[in-house]
Phi, psi and omega in degrees: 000357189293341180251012162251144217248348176193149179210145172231110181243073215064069181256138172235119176271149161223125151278134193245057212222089347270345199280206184223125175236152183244136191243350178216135171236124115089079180263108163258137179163148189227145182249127192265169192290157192036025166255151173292076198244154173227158178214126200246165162173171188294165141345125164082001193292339197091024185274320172287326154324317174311296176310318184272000148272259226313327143337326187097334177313315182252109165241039165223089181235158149243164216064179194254127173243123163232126173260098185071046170051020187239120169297153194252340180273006178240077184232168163277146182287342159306306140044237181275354174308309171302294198286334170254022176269316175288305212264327200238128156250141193291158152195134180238177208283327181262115224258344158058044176268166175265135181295336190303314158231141160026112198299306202322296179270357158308308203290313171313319185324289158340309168264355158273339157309323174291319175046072184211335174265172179263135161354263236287323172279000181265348177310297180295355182266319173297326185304321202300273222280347126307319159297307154354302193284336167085025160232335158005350187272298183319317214310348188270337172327218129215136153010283246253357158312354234200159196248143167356288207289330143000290193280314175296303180304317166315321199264352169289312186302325175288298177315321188289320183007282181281032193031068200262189216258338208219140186238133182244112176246134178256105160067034205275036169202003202278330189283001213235155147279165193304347175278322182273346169309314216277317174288340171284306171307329206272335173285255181011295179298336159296299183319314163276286209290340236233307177275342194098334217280153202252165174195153193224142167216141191236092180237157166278003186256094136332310174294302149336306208265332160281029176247010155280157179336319189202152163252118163282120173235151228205125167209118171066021160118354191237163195261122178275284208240141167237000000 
């Protein structure tokens, strides 16, 4: 189990409103270190539900998550608070940087929050991860400075901070037109050949998903295809 970096072993969802419907059934799958998986499927299929156990965020599931070979479910929300502070980086569909500060210290936050570097290295680690990206020109900026795809390649760099084990992205193109999807992916694809870096994205571009390693598609809560 040492090269898989997340494992799903019969996770089943019920949402309880008010009857009990079941929304993931018998979710099996494992992401292996520097691999690309994507998980497609129509609205409502559950790919976000999914995500949002796997992320740690929703514990109220059945079956077993493992992160980094350490199970999740008997964990604490402090925790786990840890573990997606350490292990998971974020991209949302909505790139959530603050206008207020700086690309530099948007990217920064996350690992001053982790509180384990002295400021001045997280610094110099966030400048790293803006060269990664191929922005480091921008980092003196503010946000509202800066183009769609930009604001997006930021908010990856801010997901990397911390050397997470895993980067899990929701719809992280759904905003962007097709010239900046494509600058998104090709970074994302740097990031696993280049780094290693494991990555689970969960989208509705087709086009996307079929230049990643692998695909999960999803229909009514089930993995159809693998």
């Amino acid at each position: 189990m040492e090269n898989k970096v997340l494992l799903a072993k019969g996770i089943n969802k019920f949402f309880h409103d008010p009857i009990d419907i079941q929304v993931l059934k018998d979710i099996c799958f494992s992401v292996d270190k520097g691999e690309f998986v994507s998980v497609i499927g129509k609205s409502g299929c559950g790919k976000s539900t999914l995500l949002y156990i796997l992320s740690t965020m929703d514990t109220d599931y059945t079956g077993d998550l493992y992160i980094d070979g350490d199970l999740m479910r008997s964990k604490k929300e402090g925790e786990l608070a840890k573990v997606r502070n350490e292990k998971i980086g974020f991209v949302f569909q909505f790139h959530y940087l603050l206008n207020e500060f700086s690309v530099l210290r948007n990217v920064m936050l996350p690992g001053l929050k982790l509180n384990k570097l002295s400021a001045a290295e997280v610094e110099h680690r966030a400048y790293e991860k803006l060269k990664i990206l191929g922005i480091e020109k921008e980092a003196n900026k503010m946000p509202n400075q800066l183009s769609g795809g930009q604001k997006q390649r930021v908010a990856i760099a801010r997901a990397l901070i911390n050397d997470p084990l895993i980067i899990m992205g929701d719809e992280p193109t759904g905003n962007l037109d097709k010239k900046n999807s494509e600058i998104v992916f090709h970074t994302f694809q740097e990031l696993a050949q280049e780094f290693n870096q494991s990555l689970l994205i969960v989208t509705h571009d087709n086009e996307f998903a079929e230049k990643t390693d692998r695909i999960i598609e999803m229909e009514d809560g089930t993995i159809i295809r693998m």
